[in-house]
C-alpha positions as CSV (number, residue, x, y, z in Angstrom):
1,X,-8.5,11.8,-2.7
2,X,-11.1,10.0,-4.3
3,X,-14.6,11.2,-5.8
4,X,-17.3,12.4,-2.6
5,X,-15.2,12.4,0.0
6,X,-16.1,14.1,2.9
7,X,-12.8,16.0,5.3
8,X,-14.4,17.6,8.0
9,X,-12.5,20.5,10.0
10,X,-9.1,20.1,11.9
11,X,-8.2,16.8,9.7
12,X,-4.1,16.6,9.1
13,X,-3.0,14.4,6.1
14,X,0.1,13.8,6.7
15,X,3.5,12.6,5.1
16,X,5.8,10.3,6.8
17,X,9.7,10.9,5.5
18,X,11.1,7.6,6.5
19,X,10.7,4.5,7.4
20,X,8.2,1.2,5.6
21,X,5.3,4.2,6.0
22,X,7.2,6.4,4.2
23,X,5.1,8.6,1.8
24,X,1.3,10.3,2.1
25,X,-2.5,8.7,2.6
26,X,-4.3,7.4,-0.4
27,X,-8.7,8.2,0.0
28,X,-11.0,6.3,-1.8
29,X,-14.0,7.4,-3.0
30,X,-17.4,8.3,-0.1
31,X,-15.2,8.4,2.5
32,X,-16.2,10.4,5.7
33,X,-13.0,11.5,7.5
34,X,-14.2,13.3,11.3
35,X,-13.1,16.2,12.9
36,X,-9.5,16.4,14.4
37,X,-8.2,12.5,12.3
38,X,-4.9,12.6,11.8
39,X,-4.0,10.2,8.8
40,X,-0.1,9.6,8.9
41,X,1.7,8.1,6.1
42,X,1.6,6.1,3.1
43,X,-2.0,3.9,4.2
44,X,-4.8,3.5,2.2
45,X,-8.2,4.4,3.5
46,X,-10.9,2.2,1.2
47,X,-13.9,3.0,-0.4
48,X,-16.9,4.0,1.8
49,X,-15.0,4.1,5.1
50,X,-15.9,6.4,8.1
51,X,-13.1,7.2,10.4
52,X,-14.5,8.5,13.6
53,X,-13.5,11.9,14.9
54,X,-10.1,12.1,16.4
55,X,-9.2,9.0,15.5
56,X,-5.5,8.5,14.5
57,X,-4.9,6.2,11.2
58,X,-1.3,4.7,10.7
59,X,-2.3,1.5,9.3
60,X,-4.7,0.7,6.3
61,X,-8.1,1.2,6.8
62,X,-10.7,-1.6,4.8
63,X,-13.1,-0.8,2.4
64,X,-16.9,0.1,4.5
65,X,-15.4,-0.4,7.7
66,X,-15.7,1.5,10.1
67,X,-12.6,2.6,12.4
68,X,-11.8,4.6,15.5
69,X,-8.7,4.9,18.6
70,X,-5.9,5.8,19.2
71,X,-4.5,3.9,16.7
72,X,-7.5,3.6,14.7
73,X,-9.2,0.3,14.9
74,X,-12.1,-1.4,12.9
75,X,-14.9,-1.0,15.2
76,X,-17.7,-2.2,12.7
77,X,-18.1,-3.6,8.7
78,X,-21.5,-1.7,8.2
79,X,-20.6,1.9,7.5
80,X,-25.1,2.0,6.9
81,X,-25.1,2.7,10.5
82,X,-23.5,6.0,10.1
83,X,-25.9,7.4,8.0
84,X,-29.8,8.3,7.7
85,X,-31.8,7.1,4.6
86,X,-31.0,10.4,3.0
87,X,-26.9,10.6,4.0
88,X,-26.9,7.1,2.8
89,X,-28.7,7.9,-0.7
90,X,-25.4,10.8,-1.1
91,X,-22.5,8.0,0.1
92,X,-23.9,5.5,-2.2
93,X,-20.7,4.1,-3.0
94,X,-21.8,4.2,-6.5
95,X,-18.9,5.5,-8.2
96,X,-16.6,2.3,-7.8
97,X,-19.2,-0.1,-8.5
């Protein structure tokens, strides 16, 4: 789990035992991870991503995207959206840059 992120409450990181997904979730740094995701597996979740609430993440997620579903699915490459001026000054995505 990288440097700022943000889990929110009911989040499951979870390992998968077998299969090509076989291990646990690798967070980059300013995440934002909802309420209730469920991140499943050996997937990386890029730098500045939001994953919406309840969202469920078996694939990769790309860096400043943001995804949601059931599987998760980018649903926008401006994660600035999700923030006000002020949220946007503390998930400055300056610690990778």
């Amino acid at each position: 789990i990288g440097k700022n992120a943000s889990i929110h409450h009911g989040v499951t990181i979870g390992r998968a035992f077998a299969g090509e997904k076989a291990g646990v979730p690798t967070i980059g740094y300013d995440v934002v991870i909802c309420a209730e995701t469920k991140l499943l597996g050996n997937i990386k979740v890029g730098n500045g991503a939001v994953i919406s609430a309840n969202a469920v993440v078996v694939k990769d997620v790309p860096a400043n995207t943001v995804v949601a579903g059931i599987p998760a699915k980018v649903i926008s490459e401006d994660t600035n959206k999700c923030f006000t001026k002020e949220w946007g000054e503390i998930f400055s995505h300056g610690y990778y840059e």
